[in-house]
N, C-alpha and C positions, 0 to 999 in steps of 0.2 A: 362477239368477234368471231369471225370465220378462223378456222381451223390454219386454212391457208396464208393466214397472215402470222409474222414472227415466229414461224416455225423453230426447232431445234436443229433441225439439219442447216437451216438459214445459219444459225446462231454459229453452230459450230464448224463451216465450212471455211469458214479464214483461220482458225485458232492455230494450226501450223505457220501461219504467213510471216508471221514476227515473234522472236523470241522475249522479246523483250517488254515489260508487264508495269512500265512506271512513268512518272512523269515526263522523263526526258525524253519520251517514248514517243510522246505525244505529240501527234500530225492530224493536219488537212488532205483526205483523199476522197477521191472518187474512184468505185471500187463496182464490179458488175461480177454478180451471182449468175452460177451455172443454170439457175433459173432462169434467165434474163431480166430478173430484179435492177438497180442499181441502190445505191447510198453514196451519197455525197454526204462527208461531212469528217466528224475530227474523230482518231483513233485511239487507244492505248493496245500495242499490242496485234492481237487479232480480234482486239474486241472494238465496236463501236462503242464508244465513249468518249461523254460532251455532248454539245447541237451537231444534227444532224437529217437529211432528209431521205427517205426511202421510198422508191419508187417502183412499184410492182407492173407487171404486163397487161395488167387488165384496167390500169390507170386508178387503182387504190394509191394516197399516199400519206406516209406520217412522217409531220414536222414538230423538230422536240430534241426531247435531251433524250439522251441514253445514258446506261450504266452498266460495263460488263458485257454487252450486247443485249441487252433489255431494254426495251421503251421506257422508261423511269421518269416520273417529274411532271413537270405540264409540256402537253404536246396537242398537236391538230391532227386528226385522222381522217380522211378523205374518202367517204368509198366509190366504190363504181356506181353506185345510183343516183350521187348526188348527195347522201345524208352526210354529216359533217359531226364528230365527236371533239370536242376542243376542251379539255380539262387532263385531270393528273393521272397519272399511269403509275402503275407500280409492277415490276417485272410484265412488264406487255402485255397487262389489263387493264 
């Protein structure tokens, strides 16, 4: 997995946006990264967590669950060549 994908700075760039860390918390958004990344999908907080889809500028994309803002669980990762990863992920490996 390239470097450039699930970054840390990705991860932690919304973690001020919402204070709030629990179930009730929990939303549907689409949300675009000062990368010009985007994610569509369900939040706790400022984390992506739940199904969700992330879509990069170079047209890499992963669809899946997260946890925490980790790709976590089974998910599909898409890269720019064409090559297609479709199995479980554990903290965005």
């Amino acid at each position: 997995m390239s470097l450039k994908y699930f970054t840390v700075q990705e991860q932690k760039e919304k973690l001020g946006w919402r204070d709030k860390f629990d179930e009730s918390d929990k939303r549907k958004e689409q949300v675009e990264y000062s990368s010009g990344a985007t994610y569509d999908g369900e939040w706790i907080g400022g984390f992506r967590h739940g199904y969700g889809t992330m879509k990069w500028t170079d047209s890499a994309k992963y669809e899946g669950y997260w946890e925490f803002g980790c790709a976590q669980g089974q998910g599909i990762f898409n890269y720019p060549s064409g090559d297609v990863y479709d199995g479980e992920w554990y903290n965005s490996q």
